[in-house]
C-alpha positions in Angstrom: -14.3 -10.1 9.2 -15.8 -12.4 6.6 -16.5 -9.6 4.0 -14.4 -10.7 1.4 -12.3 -8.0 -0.7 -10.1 -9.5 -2.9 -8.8 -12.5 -3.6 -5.6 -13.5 -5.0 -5.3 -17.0 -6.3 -2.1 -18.9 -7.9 -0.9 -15.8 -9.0 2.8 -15.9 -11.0 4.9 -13.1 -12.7 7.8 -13.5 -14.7 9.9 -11.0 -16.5 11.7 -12.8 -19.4 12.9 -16.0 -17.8 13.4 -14.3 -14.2 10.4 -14.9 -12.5 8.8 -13.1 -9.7 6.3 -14.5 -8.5 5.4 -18.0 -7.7 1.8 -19.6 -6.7 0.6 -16.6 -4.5 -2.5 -17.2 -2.9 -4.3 -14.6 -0.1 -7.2 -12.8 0.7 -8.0 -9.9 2.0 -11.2 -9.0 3.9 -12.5 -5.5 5.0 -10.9 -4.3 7.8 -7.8 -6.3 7.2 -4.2 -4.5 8.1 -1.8 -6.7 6.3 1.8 -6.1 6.6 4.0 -8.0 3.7 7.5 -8.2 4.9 10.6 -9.6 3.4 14.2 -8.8 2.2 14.4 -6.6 -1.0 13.9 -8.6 -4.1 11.5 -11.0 -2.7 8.5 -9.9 -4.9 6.6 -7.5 -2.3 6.4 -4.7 -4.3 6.0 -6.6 -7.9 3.0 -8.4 -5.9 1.3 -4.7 -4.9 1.7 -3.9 -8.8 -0.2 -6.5 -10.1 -2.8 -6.4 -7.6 -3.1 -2.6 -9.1 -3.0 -3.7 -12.3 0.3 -1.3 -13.0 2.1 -5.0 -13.9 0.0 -8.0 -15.7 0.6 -10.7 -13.4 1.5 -13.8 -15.9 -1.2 -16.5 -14.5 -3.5 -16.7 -12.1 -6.9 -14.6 -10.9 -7.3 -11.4 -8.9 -10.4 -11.3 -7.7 -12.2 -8.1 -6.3 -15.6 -8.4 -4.9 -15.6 -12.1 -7.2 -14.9 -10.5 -10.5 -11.5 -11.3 -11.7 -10.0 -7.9 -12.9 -7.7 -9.3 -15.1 -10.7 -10.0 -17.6 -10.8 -7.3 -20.6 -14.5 -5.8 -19.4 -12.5 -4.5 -16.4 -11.0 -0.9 -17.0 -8.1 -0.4 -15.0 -8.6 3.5 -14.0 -12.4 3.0 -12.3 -10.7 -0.7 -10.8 -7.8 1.7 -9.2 -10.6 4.5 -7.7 -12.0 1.7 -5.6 -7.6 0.3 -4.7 -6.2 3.1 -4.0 -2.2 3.3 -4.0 0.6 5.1 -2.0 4.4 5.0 -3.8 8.0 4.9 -2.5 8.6 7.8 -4.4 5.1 9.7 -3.9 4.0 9.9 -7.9 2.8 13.7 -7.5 2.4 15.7 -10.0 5.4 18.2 -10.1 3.1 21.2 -12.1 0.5 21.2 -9.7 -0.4 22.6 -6.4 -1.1 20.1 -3.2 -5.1 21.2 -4.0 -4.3 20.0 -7.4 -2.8 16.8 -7.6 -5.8 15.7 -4.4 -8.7 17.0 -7.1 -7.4 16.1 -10.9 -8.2 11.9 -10.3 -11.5 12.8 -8.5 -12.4 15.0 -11.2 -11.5 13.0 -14.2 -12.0 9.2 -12.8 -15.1 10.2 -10.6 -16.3 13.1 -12.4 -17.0 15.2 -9.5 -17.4 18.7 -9.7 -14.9 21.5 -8.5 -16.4 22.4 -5.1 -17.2 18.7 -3.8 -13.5 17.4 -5.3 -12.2 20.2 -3.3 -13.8 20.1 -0.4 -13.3 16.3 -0.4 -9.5 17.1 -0.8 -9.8 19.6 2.1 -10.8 16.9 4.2 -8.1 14.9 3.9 -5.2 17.1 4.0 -6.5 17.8 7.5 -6.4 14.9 8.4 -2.6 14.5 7.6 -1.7 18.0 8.2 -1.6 19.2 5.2 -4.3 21.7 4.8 -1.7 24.9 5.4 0.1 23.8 2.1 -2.6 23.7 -0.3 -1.0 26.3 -2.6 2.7 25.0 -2.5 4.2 22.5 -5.6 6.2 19.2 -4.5 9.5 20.9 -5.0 8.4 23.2 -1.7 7.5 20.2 0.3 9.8 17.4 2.5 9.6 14.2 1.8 7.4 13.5 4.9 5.0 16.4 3.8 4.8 15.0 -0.4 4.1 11.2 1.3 1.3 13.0 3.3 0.2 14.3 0.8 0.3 11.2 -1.5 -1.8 9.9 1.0 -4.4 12.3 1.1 -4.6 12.1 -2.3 -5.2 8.7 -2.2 -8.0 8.9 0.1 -9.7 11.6 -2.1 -11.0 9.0 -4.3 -12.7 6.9 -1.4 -11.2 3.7 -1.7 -12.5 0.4 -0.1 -8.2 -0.8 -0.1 -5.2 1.3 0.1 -1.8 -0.4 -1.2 1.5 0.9 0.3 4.6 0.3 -1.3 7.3 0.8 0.9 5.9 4.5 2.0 8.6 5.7 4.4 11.6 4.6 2.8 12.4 7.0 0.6 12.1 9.3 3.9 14.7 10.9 6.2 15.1 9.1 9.3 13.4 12.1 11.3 10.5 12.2 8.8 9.0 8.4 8.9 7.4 9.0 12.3 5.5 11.6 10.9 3.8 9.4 8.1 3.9 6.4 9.9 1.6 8.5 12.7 -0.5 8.9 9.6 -0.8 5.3 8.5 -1.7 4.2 12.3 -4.4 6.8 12.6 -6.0 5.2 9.3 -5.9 1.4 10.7 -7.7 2.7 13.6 -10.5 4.5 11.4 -10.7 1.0 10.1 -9.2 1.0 6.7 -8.4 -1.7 4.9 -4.9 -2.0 3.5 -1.8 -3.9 2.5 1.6 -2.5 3.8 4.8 -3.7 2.3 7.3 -2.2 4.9 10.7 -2.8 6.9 9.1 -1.0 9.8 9.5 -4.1 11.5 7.7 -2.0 15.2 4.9 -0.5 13.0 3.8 -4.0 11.7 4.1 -5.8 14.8 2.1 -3.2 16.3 -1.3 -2.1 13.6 -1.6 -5.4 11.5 -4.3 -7.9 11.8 -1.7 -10.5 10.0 1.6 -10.5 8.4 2.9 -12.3 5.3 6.7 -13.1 5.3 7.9 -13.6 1.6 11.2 -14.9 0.5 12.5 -15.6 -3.3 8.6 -14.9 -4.7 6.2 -17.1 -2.2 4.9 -16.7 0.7 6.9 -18.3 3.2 4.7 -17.7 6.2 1.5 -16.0 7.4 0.1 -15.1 10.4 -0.9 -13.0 13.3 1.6 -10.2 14.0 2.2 -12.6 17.6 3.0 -15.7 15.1 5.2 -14.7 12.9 7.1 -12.1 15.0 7.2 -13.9 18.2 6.9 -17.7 17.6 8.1 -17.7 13.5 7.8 -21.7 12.1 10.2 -21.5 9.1 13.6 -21.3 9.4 13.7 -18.6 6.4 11.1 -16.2 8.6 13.7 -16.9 11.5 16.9 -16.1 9.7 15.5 -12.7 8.6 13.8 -11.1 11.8 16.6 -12.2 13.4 18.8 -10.1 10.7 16.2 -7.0 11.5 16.6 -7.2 15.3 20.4 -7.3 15.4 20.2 -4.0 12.7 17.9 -2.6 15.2 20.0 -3.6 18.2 23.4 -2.0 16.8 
């Protein structure tokens, strides 16, 4: 668990005078399962947008593979093929079919040809159940279906990473099982991946570790048994113990 994927060192982001981020430093290896949890505001999501290069973080190094991707020589679209990235709001393409928006990145990005960025696409809606809907637009689809979708989508271009922003909660109540079911089938294929998430059960359950952030650093980091079970900061405390008397109600 040694094979080093990225590395984020002393990374900051401020917008204006309001900043962000402070000092982040983690790493991820191949294999990892991370889970970033944390009340809203506290820099999760801002902290998956820099590592995909959708926000310029304002010091510090990202380093995939050792090369820091914040250099000029990298270019952000092939950087993004290799971390991939799931949205809160899905990101499809409104104009296109399901076949579509799974084959346009892997045609223009990877320059694959029709057949294999179809088939490739193919594969992956299957494996969310999604391979029926080919032919429909977003507008046809639930929530639950355009995630699974996103998600296939995602996978299409073969990433060594997959980022998730907050993936079910934009969902119905009765339609985050159904994606969740397709996250946890993807830890067990051994992806690698970074969850931001208030599914407090799902990351106790799949991660390899968990961050805790709180006002833009992380606060604590651990094994899912650590920081759920036997948290040492008195932040981490205050808010799974504000999760578990939600859950209990």
């Amino acid at each position: 668990m040694n094979d080093v994927i990225i590395e984020v060192k002393h990374l900051s982001k401020s917008f204006g005078s309001n900043t962000v981020l402070r000092d982040i430093d983690f790493t991820v290896c191949r294999g990892d399962v991370i889970s970033i949890i944390g009340a809203s505001g506290s820099g999760k999501s801002t902290l998956l947008r820099c590592m995909n290069l959708l926000e310029t973080p304002s010091a510090g190094e990202i380093l995939y593979h050792g090369e820091n991707i914040l250099s000029r020589s990298v270019k952000a679209p092939e950087y993004r093929s290799h971390v991939g990235m799931v949205f809160q709001s899905f990101n499809l393409f409104n104009n296109m079919t399901v076949i579509k928006n799974c084959t346009v990145g892997q045609r223009t990005v990877l320059h694959k040809n029709a057949a294999e960025a179809k088939a490739n696409a193919m594969k992956y809606l299957e494996h969310v159940g999604m391979a029926p809907f080919v032919n429909a637009k977003p507008r046809q689809l639930s929530g639950g279906q355009k995630q699974r979708v996103a998600i296939a989508r995602a996978l299409a271009m073969d990433p060594e990473i997959l980022l998730f922003d907050e993936p079910t909660s934009a969902l119905d109540p009765e339609m985050v099982g159904e994606v969740l079911s397709v996250m946890k089938s993807l830890t067990e294929s051994g992806m690698t991946m970074i969850v931001v998430t208030h599914e407090m059960a799902f990351a106790k359950e799949v991660s390899t570790r968990v961050i805790y952030m709180n006002d833009g650093v992380i606060c604590e980091e651990g094994t899912p048994a650590e920081v759920f079970d036997d948290p040492q900061k008195e932040e981490t405390k205050a808010f799974l113990s504000r999760f578990r008397n939600a859950s209990a109600e």
